[in-house]
MARLUM-752459 format. One record per atom (N, C-alpha, C): residue in one letter; x, y, z. Coordinates in steps of 0.001 Angstrom, whole numbers, padded with zeros to 6 digits, always signed. Layout:
REM residues N
aXYZ ...
***
This chain:
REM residues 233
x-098340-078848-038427 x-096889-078610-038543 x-096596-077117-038351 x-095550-077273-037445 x-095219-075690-037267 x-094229-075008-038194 x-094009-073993-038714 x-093646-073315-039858 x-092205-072780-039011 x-090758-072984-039961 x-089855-072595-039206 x-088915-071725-040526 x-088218-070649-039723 x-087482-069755-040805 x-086563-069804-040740 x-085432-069438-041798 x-083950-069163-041437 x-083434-068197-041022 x-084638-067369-041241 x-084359-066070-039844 x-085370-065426-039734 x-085677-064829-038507 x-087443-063904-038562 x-087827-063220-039392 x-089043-063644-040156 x-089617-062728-041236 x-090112-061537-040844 x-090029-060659-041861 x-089883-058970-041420 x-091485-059031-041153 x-091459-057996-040094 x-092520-057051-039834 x-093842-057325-040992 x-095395-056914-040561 x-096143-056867-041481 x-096239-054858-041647 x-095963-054561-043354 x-095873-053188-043506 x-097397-053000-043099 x-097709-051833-042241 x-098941-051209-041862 x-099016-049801-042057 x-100329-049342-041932 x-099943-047778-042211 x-101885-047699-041098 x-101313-046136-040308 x-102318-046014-039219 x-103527-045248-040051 x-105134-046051-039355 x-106141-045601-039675 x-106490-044259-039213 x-107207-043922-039581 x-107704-042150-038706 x-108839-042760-037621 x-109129-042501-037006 x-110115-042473-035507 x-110152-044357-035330 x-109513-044935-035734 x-109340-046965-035399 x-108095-047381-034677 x-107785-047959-033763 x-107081-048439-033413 x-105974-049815-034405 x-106863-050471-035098 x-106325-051147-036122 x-105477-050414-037033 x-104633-051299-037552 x-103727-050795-038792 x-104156-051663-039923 x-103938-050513-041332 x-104233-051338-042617 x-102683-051970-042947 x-102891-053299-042887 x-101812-053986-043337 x-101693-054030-044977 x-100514-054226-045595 x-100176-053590-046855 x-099854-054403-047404 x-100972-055413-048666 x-100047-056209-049737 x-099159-055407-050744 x-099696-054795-051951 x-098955-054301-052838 x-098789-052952-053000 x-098158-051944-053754 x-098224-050707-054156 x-098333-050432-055223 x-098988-050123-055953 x-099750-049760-057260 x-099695-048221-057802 x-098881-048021-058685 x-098928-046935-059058 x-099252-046241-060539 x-099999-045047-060525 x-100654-044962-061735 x-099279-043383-062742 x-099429-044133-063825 x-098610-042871-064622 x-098924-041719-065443 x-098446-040852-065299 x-099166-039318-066015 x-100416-039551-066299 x-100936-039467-064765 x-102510-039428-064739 x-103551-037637-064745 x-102426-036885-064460 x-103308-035344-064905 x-102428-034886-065872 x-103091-034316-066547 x-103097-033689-068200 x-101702-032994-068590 x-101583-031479-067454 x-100710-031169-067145 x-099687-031308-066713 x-099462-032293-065862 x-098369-033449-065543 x-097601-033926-066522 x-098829-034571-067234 x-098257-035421-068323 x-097549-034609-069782 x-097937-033002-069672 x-096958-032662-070525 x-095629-031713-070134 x-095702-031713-068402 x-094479-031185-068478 x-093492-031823-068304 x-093901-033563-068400 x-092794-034413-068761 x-092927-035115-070132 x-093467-034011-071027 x-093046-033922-072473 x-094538-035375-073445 x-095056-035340-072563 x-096434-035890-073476 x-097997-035209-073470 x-098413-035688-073836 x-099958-034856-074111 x-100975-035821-074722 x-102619-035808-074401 x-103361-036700-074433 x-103697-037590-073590 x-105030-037884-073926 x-105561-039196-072443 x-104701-040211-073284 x-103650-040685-073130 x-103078-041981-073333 x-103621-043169-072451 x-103579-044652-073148 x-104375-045878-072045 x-103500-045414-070848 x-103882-045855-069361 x-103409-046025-068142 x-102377-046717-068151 x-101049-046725-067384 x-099863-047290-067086 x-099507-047743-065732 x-099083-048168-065548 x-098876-049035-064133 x-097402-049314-063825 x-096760-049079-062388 x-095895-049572-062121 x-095665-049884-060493 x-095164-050779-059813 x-095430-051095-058949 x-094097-050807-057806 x-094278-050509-056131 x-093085-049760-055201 x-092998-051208-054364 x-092084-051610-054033 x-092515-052588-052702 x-093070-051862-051381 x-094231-052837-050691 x-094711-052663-049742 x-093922-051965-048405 x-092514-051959-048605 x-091938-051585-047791 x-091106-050917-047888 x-091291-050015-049300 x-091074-048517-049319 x-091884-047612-048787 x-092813-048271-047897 x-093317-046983-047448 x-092988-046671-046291 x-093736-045234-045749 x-093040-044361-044789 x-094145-043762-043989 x-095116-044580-043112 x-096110-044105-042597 x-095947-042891-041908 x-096781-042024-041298 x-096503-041014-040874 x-097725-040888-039806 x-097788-040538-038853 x-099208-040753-038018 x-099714-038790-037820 x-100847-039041-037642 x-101390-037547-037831 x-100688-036399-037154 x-100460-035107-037339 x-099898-034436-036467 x-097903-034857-035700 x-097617-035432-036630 x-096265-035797-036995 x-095720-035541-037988 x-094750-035106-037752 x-093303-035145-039551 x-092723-036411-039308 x-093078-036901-040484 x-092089-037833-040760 x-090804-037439-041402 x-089448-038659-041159 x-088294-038139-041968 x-088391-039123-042580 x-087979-037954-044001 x-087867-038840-045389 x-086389-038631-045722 x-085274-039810-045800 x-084347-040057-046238 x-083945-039259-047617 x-082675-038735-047561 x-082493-038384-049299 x-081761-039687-049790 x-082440-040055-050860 x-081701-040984-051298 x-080733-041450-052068 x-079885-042673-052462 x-077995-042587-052322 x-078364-042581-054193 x-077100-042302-054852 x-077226-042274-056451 x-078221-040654-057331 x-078535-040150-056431 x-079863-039365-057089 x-078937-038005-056659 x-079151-036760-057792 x-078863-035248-057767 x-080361-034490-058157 x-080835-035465-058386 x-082707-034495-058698 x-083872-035287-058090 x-083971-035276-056463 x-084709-035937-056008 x-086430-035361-055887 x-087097-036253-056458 x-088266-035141-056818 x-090246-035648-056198 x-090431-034458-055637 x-092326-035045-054947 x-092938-034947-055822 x-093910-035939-055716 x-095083-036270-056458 x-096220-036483-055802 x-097127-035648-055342 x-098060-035220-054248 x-099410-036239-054988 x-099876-037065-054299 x-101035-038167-054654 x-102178-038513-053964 x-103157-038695-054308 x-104380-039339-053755 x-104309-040631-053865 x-104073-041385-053043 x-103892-042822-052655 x-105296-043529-051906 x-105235-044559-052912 x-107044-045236-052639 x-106295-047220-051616 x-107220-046957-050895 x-106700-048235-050008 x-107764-049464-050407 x-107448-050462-051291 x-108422-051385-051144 x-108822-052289-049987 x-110002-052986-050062 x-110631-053362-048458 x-110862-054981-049133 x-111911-054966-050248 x-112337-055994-051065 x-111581-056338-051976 x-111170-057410-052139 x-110245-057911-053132 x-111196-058054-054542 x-110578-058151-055654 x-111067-059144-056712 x-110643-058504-058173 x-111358-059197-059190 x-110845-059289-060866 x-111842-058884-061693 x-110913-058028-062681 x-112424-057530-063537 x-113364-056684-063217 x-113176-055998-062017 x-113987-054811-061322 x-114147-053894-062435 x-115715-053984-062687 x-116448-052728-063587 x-116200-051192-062570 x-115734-050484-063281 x-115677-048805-062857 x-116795-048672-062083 x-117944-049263-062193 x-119381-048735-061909 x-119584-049109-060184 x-118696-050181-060194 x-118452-050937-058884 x-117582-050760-057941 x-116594-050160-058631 x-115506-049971-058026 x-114991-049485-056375 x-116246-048993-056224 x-116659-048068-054739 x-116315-049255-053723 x-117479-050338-054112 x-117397-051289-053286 x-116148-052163-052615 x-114970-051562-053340 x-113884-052659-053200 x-112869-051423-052369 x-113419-050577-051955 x-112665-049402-051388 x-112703-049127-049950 x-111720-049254-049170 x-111614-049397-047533 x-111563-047657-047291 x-110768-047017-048070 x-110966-045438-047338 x-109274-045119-048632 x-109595-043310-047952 x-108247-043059-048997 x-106933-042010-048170 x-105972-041937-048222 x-105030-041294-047869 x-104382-040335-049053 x-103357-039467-048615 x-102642-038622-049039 x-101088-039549-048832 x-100339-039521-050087 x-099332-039880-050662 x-098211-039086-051017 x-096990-039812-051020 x-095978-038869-052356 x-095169-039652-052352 x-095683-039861-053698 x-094694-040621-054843 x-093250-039884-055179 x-091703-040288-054138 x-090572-039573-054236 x-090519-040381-055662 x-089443-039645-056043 x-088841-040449-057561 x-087161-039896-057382 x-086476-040666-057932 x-085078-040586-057825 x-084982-039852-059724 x-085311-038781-060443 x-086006-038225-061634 x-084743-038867-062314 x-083394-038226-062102 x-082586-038165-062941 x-082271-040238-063617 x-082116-040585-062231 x-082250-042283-062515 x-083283-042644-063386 x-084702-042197-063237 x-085893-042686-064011 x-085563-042244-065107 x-084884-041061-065862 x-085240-040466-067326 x-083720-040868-067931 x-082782-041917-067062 x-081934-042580-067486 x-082542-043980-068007 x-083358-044484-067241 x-084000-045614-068029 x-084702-045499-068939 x-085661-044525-068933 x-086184-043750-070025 x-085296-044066-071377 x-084490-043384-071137 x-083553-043260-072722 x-083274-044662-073302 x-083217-045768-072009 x-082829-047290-071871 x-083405-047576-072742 x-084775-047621-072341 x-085832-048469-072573 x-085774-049380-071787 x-085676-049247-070139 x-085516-050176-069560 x-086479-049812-068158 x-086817-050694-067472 x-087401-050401-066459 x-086989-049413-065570 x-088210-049060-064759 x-088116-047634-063775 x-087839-047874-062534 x-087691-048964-062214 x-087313-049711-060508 x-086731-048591-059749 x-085370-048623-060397 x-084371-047552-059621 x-084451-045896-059551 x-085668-045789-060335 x-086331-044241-060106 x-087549-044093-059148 x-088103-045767-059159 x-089384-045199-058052 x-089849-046414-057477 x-089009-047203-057208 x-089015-047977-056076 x-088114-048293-055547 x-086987-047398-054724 x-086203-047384-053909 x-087134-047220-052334 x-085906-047322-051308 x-086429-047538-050147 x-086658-046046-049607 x-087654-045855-049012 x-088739-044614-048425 x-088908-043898-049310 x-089543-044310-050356 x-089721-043652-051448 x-091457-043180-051407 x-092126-043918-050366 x-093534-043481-050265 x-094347-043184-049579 x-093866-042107-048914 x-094734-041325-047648 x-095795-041968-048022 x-096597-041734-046601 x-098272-041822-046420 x-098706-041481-045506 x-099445-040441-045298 x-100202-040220-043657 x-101411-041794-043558 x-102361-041427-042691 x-103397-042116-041842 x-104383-042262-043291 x-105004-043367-043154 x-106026-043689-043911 x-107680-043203-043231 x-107982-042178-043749 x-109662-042315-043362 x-110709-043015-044119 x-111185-043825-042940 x-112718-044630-044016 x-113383-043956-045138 x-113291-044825-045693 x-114569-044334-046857 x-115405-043488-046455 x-116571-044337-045019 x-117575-043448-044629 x-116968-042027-044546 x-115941-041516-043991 x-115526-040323-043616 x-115131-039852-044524 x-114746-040112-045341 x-113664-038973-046339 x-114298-037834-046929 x-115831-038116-047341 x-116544-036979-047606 x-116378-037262-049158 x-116476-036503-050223 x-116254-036352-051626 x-114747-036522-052354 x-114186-037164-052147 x-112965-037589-052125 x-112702-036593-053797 x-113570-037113-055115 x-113548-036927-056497 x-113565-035342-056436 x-113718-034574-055303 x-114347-033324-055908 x-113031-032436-055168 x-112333-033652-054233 x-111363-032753-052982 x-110239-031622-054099 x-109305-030736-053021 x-108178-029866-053794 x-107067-030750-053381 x-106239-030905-053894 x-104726-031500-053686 x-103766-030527-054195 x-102759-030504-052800 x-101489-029969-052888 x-100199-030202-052482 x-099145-029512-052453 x-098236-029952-052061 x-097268-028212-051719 x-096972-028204-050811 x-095994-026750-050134 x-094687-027204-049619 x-093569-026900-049960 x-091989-027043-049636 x-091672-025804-049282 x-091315-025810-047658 x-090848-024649-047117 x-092186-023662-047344 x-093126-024115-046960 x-094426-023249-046830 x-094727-022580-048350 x-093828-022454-049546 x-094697-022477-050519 x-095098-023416-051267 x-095743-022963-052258 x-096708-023975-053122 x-095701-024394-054406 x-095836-026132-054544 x-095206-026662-055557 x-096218-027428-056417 x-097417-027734-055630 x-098108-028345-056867 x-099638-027923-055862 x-100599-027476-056927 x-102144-027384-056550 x-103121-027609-057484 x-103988-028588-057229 x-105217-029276-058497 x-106109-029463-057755 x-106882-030318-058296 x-108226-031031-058046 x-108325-032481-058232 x-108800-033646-057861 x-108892-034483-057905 x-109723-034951-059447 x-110951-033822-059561 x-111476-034131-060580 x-110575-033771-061712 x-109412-033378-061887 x-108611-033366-063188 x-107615-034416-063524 x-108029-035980-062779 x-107460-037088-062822 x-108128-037066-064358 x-107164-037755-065272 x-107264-037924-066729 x-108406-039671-066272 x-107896-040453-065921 x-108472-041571-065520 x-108949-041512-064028 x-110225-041560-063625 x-111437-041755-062656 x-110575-042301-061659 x-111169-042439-060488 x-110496-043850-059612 x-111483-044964-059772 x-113069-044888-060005 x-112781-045972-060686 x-112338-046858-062023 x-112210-045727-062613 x-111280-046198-064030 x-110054-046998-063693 x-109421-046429-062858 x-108181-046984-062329 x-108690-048410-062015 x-109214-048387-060887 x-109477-049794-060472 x-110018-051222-061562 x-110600-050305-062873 x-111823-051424-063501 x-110090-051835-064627 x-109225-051135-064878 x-108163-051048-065356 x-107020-052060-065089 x-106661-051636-063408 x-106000-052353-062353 x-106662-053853-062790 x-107223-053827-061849 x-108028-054982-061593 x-108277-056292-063001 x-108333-055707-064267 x-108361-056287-065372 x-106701-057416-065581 x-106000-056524-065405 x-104370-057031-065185 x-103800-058212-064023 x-104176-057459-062716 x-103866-057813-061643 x-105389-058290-060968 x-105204-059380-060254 x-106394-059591-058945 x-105699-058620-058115 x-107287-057725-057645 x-106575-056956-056311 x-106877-057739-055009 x-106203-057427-053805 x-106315-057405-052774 x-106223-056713-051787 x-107729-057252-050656 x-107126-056275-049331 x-106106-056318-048961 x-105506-054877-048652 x-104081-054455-048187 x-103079-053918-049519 x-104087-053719-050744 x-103064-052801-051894 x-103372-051678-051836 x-102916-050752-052190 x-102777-049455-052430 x-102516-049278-053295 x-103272-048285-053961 x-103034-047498-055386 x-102647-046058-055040 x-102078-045386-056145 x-101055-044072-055948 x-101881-043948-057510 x-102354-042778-057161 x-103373-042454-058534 x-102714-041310-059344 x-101570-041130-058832 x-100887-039602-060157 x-100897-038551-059175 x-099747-038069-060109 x-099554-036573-059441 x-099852-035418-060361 x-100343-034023-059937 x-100746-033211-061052 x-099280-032117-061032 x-099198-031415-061920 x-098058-030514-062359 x-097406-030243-061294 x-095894-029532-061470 x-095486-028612-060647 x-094247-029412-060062 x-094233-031099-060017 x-092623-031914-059456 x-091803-030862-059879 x-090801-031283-058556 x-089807-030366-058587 x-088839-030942-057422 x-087401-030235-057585 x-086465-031166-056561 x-086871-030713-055314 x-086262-031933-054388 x-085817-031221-052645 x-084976-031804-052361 x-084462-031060-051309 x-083155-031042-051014 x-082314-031826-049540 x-081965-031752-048589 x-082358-031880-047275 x-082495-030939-046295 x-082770-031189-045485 x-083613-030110-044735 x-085060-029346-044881 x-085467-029940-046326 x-086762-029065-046832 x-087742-029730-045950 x-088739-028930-045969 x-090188-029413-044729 x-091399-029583-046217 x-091859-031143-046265 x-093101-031113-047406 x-094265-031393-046348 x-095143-030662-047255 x-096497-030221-046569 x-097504-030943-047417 x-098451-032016-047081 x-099524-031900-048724 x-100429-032299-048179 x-101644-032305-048721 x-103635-032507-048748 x-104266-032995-049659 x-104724-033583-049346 x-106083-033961-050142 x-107377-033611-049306 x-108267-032810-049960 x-109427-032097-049050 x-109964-033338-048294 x-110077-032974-046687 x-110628-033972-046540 x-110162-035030-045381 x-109127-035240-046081 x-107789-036594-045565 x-106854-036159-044417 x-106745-034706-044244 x-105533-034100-043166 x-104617-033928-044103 x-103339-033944-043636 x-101828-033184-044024 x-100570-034536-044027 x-100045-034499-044656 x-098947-035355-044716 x-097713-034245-044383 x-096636-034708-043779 x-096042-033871-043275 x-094843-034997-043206 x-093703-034326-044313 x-092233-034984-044400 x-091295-033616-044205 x-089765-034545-043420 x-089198-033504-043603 x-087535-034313-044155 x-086742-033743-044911 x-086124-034575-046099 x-084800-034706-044914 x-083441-035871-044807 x-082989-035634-043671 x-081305-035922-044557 
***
């Protein structure tokens, strides 16, 4: 039996590999909360608190192919639109209950991210007590350059991550000052959710969010991965 719609189903979200002709097609978006130290207290907490989770649709994102700016939309309702510069892990292997120790195995390669947030909307729900939807999963809310393989990425745990607006510096760390591992993340994830090939995790951003505006040019790295390159429109 042939399968019929009431109108053409959208596009499959993809985002381009580094040196493959294939694209990683995209089930979910997975995102991790005040995952570096410093982060987490200049939005007023402190301590390894358990891991938090919240999730973007697949089609907030905003691929970007190497050696391109992408345009990133400012988005409608928001006066403090704010980057969140990320190491984003691409799963390959699906599954449940993934021990940290394992975690490698379930890993297709990793990209450079940024988690936009609509701030002022999010720290309105905040006060709610109500969900964060409308702070960080609006539409193009999640740049991403090119995914490089695993084999390639080199030391992913040991890379520098940053982020430059208008050529200066808004946020600069290390990967190793993730409060939770990536595979912590995953043995975490995975406990909650079955993963699958085609999710993406957004592992935290370290200090320094801050607004942009339009017209600003964002620059960011993860050692290793290349440059993500947005420009706000």
């Amino acid at each position: 039996m042939t399968l019929s719609y009431v109108f053409p189903p959208p596009p499959v979200t993809s985002v381009p590999v580094r040196g493959r002709p294939e694209r990683f097609p995209v089930h979910r978006i997975y995102c991790v909360g005040r995952n570096y130290e410093e982060h987490a207290k200049e939005m007023g907490f402190t301590g390894r608190e358990p891991p938090f989770f919240f999730l973007k649709p697949a089609d907030a994102l905003v691929p970007v192919n190497d050696g391109e700016t992408g345009t990133l939309p400012y988005p409608t309702l928001t006066q403090n639109f704010h980057h969140e510069i990320e190491l984003v892990v691409a799963i390959g292997t699906g599954g449940a209950q993934i021990r940290a120790a394992d975690a490698q195995r379930h890993i297709f390669g990793y990209a450079v991210g940024l988690d936009m947030t609509r701030r002022d909307l999010q720290n309105d729900m905040k006060k709610q007590g109500r969900p964060w939807d409308i702070g960080k999963g609006f539409d193009a809310s999640a740049p991403i350059g090119p995914i490089t393989p695993l084999e390639q990425a080199g030391d992913v745990a040991a890379a520098d991550i940053w982020l430059q607006v208008n050529g200066a510096d808004r946020q600069r760390s290390q990967i190793a000052k993730l409060i939770w591992s990536i595979g912590e993340i995953i043995e975490h994830l995975s406990a909650a959710w079955t993963l699958q090939p085609g999710d993406l995790i957004y592992t935290g951003t370290p200090e320094g969010v801050a607004a942009v505006g339009r017209g600003d040019l964002l620059v960011g790295s993860v050692g290793g991965l290349g440059e993500l390159r947005v420009r706000v429109s």
